[in-house]
C-alpha positions in Angstrom: -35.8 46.7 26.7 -32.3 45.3 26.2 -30.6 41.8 26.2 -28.1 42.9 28.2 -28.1 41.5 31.8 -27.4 44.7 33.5 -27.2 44.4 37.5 -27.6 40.4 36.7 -24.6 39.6 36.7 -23.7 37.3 39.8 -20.1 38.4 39.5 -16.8 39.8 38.1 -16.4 36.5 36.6 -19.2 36.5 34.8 -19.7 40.5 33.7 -16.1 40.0 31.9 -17.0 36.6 29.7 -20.3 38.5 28.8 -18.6 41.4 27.7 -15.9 39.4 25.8 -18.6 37.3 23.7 -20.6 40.7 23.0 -17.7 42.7 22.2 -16.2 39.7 19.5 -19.6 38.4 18.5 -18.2 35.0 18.6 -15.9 32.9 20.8 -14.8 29.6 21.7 -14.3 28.8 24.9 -10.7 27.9 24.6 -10.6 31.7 23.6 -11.5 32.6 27.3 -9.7 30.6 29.1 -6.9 32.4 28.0 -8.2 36.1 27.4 -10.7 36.2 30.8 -8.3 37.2 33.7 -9.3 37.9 37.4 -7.5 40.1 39.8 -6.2 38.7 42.8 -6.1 41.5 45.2 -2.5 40.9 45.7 0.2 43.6 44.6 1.8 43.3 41.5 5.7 43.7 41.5 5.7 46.4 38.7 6.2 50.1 40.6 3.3 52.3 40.1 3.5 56.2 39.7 0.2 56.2 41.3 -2.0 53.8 43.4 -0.9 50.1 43.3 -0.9 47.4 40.4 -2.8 44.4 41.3 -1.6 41.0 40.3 -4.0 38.9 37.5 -4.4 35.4 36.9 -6.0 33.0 34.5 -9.5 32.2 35.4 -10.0 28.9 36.9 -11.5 26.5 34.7 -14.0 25.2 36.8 -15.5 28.8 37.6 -15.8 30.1 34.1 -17.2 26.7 33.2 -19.7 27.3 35.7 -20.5 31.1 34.9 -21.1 29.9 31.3 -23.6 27.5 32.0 -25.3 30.3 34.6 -25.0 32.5 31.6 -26.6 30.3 28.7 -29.1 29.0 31.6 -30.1 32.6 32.3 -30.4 33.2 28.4 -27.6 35.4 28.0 -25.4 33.7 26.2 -26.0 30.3 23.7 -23.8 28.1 22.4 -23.7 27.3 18.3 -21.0 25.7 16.2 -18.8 24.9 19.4 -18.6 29.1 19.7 -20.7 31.2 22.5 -22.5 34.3 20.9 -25.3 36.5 22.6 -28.3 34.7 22.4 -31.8 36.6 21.0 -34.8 34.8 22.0 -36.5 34.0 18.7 -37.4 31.1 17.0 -36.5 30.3 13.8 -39.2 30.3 11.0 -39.7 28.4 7.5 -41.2 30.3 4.5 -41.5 28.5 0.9 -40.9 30.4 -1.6 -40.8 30.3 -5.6 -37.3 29.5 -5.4 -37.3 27.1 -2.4 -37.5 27.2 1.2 -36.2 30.4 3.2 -35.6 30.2 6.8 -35.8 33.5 8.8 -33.5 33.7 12.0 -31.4 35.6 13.9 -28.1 36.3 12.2 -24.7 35.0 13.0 -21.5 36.1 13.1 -20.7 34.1 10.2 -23.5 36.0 8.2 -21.6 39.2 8.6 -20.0 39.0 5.0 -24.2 38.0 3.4 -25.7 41.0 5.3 -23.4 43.5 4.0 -22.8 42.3 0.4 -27.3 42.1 0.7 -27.7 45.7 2.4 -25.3 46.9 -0.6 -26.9 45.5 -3.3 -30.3 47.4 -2.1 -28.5 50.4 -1.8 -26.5 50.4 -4.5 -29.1 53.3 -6.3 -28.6 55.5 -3.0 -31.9 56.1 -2.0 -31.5 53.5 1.0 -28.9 55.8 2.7 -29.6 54.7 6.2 -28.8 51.2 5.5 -26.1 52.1 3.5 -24.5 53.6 6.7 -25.2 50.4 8.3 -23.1 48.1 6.2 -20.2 50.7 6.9 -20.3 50.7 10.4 -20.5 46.6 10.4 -17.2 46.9 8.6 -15.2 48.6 11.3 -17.1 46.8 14.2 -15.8 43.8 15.8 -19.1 42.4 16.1 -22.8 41.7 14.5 -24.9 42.2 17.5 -24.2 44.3 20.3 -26.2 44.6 23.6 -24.2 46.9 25.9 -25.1 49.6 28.4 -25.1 51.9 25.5 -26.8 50.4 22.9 -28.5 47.6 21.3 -28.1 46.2 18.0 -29.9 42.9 16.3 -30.1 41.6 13.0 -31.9 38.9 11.6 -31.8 37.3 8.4 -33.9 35.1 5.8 -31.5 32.9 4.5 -32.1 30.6 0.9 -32.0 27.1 2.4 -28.9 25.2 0.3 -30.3 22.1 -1.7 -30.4 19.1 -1.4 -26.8 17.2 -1.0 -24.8 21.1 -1.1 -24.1 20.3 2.5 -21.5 17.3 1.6 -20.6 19.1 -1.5 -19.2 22.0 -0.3 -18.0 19.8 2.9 -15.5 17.8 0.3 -14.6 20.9 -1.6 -13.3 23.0 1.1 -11.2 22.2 4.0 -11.5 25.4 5.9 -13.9 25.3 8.6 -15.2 28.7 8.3 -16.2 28.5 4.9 -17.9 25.4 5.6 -20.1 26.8 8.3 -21.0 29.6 5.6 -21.4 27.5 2.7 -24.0 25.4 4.7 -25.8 27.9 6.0 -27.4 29.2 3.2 -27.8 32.4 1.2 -28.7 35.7 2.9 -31.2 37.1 0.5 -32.7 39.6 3.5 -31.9 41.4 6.3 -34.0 43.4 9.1 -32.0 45.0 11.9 -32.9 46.8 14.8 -31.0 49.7 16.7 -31.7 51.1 20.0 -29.6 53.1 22.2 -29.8 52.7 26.0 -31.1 56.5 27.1 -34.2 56.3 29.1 -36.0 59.0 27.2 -35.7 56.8 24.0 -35.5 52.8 24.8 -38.9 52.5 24.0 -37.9 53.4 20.6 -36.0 51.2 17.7 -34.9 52.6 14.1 -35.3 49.7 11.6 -34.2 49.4 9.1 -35.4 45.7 5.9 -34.6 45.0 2.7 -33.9 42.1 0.3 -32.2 40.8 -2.5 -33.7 41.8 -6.0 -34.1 38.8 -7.7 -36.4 37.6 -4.2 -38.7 40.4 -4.0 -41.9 39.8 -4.3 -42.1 36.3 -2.5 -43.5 38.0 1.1 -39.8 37.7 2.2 -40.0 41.8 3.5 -43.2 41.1 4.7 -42.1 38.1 6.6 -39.0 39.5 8.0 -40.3 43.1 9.1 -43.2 41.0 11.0 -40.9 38.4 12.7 -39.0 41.7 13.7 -41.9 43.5 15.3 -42.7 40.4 17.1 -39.2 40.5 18.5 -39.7 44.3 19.2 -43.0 44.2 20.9 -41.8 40.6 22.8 -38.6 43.0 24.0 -40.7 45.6 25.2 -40.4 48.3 22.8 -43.3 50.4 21.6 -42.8 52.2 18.8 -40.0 51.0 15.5 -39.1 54.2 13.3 -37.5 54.6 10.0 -35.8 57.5 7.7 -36.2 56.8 4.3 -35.4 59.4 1.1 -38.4 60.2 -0.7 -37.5 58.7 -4.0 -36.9 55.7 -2.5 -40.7 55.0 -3.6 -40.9 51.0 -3.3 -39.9 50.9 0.1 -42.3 53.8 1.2 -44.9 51.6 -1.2 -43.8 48.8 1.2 -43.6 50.1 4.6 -47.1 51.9 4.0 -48.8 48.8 2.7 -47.5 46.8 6.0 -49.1 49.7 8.5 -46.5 51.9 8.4 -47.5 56.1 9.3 -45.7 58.9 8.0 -45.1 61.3 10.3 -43.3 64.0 9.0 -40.2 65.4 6.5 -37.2 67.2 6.5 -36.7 69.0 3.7 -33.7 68.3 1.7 -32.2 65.8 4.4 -30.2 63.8 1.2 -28.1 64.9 -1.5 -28.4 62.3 -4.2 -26.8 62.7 -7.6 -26.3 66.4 -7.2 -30.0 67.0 -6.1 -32.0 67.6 -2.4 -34.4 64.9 -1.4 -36.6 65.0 1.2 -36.4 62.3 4.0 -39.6 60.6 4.8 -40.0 59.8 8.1 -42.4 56.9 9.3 -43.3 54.6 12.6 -45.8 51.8 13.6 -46.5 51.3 17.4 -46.6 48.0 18.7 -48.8 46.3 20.8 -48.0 45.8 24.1 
């Protein structure tokens, strides 16, 4: 219940560019070749005050070429915009909407910036605290998904297709590659993401947390995403997706409920919102599998 390899790892090599790409979200591999370094077994000639230093050196370009390929075979790691990123196994999906086609995928790094500015916007009344908490933390972390032995984190994202011809517009008005890559990939107008820490009692469970964009409600956009994400949930091997949500928070209880959602209990006076106790809602679906 975790994209992380785990005891797959065929060897040091390999562990250490999998970590790098999951702790920095996204890397070229001209970034490894100079951060990935292997020890050599031989002793350094610094003095230690305890043990021994061991000399390290540069991988070789040959073996870290060959560890990526095991690693993108394997399904660990994929390669997108000449940068390797932790690959999620879902497909992306087309859904038309009033205001033109919406594609739901799984985020990139380069959608950081969309999925805060969108998780904001929907919490901007505070009574979407938990997602509120999210945007913070993705602004002190150095990366967008993280599958670790601690934890796993995935997001996914419906994203306003650009029209027709933006792609070579926005190509000829800005030289920075960067922007580029953001101004052709769209428009986040939703999010889902999907947490799970790695403790044995809990890793069949995920806290969830969905929303999107005000002026694209209404379009089954929430309805899409929070499916394509139990799909990826269930597919994963979870079995059971939780959320918090205040009680005055009544359109996404209205919306959870309506897509199968259970309440299963309250805390009384969880959230302080404008000077007043709220209760916290909590509620769950179980997934097949």
């Amino acid at each position: 219940m975790s994209v992380y390899p785990a005891e797959s790892f065929a060897d040091d090599v390999q562990r250490r560019v999998y970590e790098y790409v999951e702790r920095n979200g996204a890397v070229a591999p001209a970034e490894l070749e100079r951060s990935i370094r292997i020890e050599t077994g031989r002793p350094d000639s610094k003095p230690a005050r305890s043990g021994a230093y061991t000399e390290t050196v540069p991988a070789e370009s040959a073996a870290l070429e060959s560890c990526i390929e095991a690693l993108k075979a394997d399904g660990y790691l994929t390669e997108d915009d000449g940068r390797l990123r932790v690959a999620l196994s879902a497909t992306p999906t087309d859904l038309e909407c009033e205001d033109g086609s919406v594609t739901i995928r799984p985020a990139r790094e380069e959608d950081r910036s969309g999925i805060v500015e969108t998780m904001r916007a929907v919490a901007a009344d505070g009574t979407y605290v938990v997602a509120e908490n999210v945007a913070a933390e993705l602004e002190r972390e150095s990366a967008l998904v993280r599958a670790n032995e601690e934890r796993s984190r995935v997001f996914f994202v419906a994203v306003r297709e650009p029209e027709a011809g933006a792609d070579e517009a926005a190509e000829g008005e800005n030289d920075d590659v960067e922007d580029r890559a953001q101004a052709t990939d769209g428009e986040v107008v939703g999010w889902l993401h999907i947490d799970a820490p790695e403790l044995p009692s809990l890793r069949h469970t995920a806290e969830l947390t969905v929303g999107v964009d005000q002026d694209y409600r209404r379009q089954e956009i929430g309805s899409s995403l929070l499916e394509y994400g139990r799909e990826w949930a269930a597919d994963e091997g979870y079995r059971k997706i939780y959320q918090h949500v205040p009680a005055t928070n009544e359109t996404a209880l209205e919306f959870l409920e309506a897509n199968g959602w259970q309440r299963e209990g309250e805390h009384e006076g969880q959230y302080c919102i404008d000077d007043e106790f709220v209760d916290e809602i909590m509620l769950a679906t179980w997934l097949d599998g």
